[in-house]
C-alpha positions in Angstrom: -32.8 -17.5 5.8 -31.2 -16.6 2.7 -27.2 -16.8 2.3 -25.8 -12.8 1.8 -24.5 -14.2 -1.1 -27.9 -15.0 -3.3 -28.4 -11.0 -2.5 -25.6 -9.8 -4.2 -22.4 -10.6 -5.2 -19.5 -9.5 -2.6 -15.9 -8.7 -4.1 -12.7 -7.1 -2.8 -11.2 -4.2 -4.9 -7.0 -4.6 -4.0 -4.8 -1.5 -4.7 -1.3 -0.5 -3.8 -0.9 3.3 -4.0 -2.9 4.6 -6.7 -2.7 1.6 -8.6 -5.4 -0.8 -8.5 -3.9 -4.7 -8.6 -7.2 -7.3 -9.2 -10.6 -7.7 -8.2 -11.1 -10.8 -6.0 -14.6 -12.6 -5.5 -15.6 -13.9 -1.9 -17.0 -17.0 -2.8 -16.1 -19.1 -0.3 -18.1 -19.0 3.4 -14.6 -18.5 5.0 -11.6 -16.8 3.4 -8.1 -16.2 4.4 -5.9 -13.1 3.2 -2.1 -13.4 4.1 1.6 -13.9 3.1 1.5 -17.6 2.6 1.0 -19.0 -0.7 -2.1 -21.1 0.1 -4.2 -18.4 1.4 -7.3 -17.5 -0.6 -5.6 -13.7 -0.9 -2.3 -13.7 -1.4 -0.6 -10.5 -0.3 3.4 -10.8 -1.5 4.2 -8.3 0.8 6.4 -8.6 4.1 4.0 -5.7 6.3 1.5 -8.9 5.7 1.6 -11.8 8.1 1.7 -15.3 7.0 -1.8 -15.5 7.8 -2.9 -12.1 8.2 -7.0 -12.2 8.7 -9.9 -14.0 7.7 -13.7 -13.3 6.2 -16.5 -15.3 7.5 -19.9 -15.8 6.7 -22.2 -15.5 9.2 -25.6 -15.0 10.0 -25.7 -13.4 6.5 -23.1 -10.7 7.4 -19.3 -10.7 6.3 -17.2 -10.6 9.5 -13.3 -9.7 9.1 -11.4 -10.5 11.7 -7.5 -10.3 12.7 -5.7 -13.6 13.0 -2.5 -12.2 15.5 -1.0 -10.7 12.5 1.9 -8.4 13.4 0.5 -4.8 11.9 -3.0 -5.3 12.5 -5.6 -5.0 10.3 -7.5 -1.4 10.2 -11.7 -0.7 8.6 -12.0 2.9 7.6 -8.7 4.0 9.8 -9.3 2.0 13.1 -8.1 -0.9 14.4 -10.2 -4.3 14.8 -10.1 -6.9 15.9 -13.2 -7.7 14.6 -15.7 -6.2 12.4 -18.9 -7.0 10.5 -18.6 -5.1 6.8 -20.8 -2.9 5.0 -20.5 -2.4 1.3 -18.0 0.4 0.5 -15.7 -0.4 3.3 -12.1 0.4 2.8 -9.6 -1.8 4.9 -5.8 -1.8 5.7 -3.5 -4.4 5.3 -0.2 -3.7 5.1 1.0 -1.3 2.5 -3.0 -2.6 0.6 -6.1 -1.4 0.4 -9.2 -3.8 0.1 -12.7 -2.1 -0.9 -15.5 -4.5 0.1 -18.2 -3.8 -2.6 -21.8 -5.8 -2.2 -23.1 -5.7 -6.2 -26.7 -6.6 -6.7 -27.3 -8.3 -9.9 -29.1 -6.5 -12.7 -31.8 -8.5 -14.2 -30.6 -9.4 -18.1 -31.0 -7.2 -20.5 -29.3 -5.3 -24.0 -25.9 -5.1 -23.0 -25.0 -1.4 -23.2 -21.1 -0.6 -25.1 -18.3 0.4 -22.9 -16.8 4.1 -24.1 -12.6 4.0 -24.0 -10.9 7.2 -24.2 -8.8 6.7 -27.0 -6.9 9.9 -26.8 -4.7 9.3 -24.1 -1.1 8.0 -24.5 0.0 4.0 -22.6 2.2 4.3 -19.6 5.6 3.5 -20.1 6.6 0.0 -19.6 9.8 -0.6 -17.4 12.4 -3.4 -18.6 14.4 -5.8 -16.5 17.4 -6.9 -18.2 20.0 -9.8 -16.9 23.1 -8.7 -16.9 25.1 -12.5 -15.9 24.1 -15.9 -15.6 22.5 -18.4 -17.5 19.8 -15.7 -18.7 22.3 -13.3 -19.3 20.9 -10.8 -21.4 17.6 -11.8 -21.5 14.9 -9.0 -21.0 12.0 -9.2 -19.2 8.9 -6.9 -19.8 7.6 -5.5 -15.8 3.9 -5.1 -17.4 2.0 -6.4 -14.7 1.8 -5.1 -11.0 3.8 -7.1 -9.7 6.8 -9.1 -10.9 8.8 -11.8 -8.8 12.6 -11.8 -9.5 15.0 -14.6 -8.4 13.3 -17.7 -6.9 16.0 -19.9 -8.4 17.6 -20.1 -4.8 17.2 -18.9 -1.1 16.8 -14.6 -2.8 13.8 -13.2 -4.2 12.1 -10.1 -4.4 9.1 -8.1 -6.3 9.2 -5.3 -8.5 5.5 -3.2 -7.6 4.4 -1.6 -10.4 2.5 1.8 -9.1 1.3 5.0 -11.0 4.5 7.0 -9.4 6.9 4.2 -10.8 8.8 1.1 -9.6 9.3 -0.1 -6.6 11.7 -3.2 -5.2 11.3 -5.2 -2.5 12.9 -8.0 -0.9 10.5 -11.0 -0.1 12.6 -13.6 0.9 16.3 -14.6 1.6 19.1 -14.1 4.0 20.1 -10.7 2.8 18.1 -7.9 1.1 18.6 -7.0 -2.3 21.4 -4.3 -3.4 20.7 -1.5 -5.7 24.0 0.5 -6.9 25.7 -1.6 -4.3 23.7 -0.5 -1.7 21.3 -2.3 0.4 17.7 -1.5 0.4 16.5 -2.9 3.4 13.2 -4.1 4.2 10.9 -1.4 2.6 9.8 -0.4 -0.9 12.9 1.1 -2.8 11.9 3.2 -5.7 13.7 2.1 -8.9 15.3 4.6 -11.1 16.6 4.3 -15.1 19.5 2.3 -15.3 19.7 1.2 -11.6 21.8 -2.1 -11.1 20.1 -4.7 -8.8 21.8 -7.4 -7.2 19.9 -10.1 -5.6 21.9 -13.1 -4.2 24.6 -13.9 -7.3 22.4 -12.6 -10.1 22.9 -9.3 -11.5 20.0 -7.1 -13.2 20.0 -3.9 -14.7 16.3 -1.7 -14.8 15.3 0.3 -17.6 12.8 2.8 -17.6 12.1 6.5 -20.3 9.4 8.0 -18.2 
């Protein structure tokens, strides 16, 4: 019997929001998605467990299933604890969305040109600048979806890039970040222009001119 695989090729479409983060390539007959830095998807997030669920081939099919993980994990809306996917499926993991395309391949042929809309302005780039420390004053460009802050010591956090802004969120330490003095606790917080973050001993200050 032929592997799934040799019929097409099977991917994983990740998106936060709005804003989609990377495509991802199940290549490997088992795959783990979770917290933990060694898992074959790596979800920064703390909604995701450690080690959150697996894929598995089998039999030809993909099977998802939950490892335990605290939130669940949900296919088109409903909880499973197991379930064999179909091309197009959209499931739940946290605060992402995984798509589970199947792509047969094209036989080669004259590659065909791409058309960019050209007309249409760049979205605004926010800025991270450090305000003490070592790095004082040293600016850091948030162009990517997601940016890790700290990591020096015991405090870091993320800074989400979505298509309705910025968004901070603690990852790990013994205290959550503070913006404007205040705690943000264990969910996104949603930056705004000239915001003051405070994350263990290190001070940063965000920039953003929607």
């Amino acid at each position: 019997m032929q592997s799934h695989l040799t019929r097409g090729r099977e991917t994983l479409i990740l998106s936060s929001g709005n804003l989609v983060l990377r495509s991802v390539e199940l290549s490997k007959p088992i795959m783990v998605i979770g917290r933990r830095p060694y898992c074959d998807i790596a979800l920064d997030d703390l909604t995701v467990s450690g080690e959150h669920a697996s894929l598995s081939l089998e039999a030809d099919r993909r099977i998802l299933r939950d490892l335990r993980s605290r939130n669940g994990v949900f296919v088109n809306g409903q909880a499973i604890n197991q379930a064999s996917l179909v091309h197009g499926d959209l499931i739940q993991i946290g605060v992402y969305q995984l798509r589970f395309e199947v792509r047969i391949e094209e036989p080669a042929g004259p590659k065909r040109k791409r058309a960019f809309k050209t007309d249409e302005p760049a979205p605004s780039v926010g800025l991270l600048e450090t305000m003490n420390g070592p790095q004082s004053g040293k600016t850091i460009a948030l162009d990517r979806a997601i940016t890790s802050i700290g990591g020096a010591g015991p405090h870091v956090a993320v800074i989400r890039r979505r298509s309705s802004g910025y968004y901070l969120t603690h990852l790990e330490g013994p205290s959550p970040p503070m913006i404007n003095g205040e705690p943000i606790g264990l969910m996104a917080y949603p930056l705004a222009h000239n915001d003051l973050i405070e994350l263990g001993a290190l001070i940063f200050r965000f920039e953003h001119s929607a």
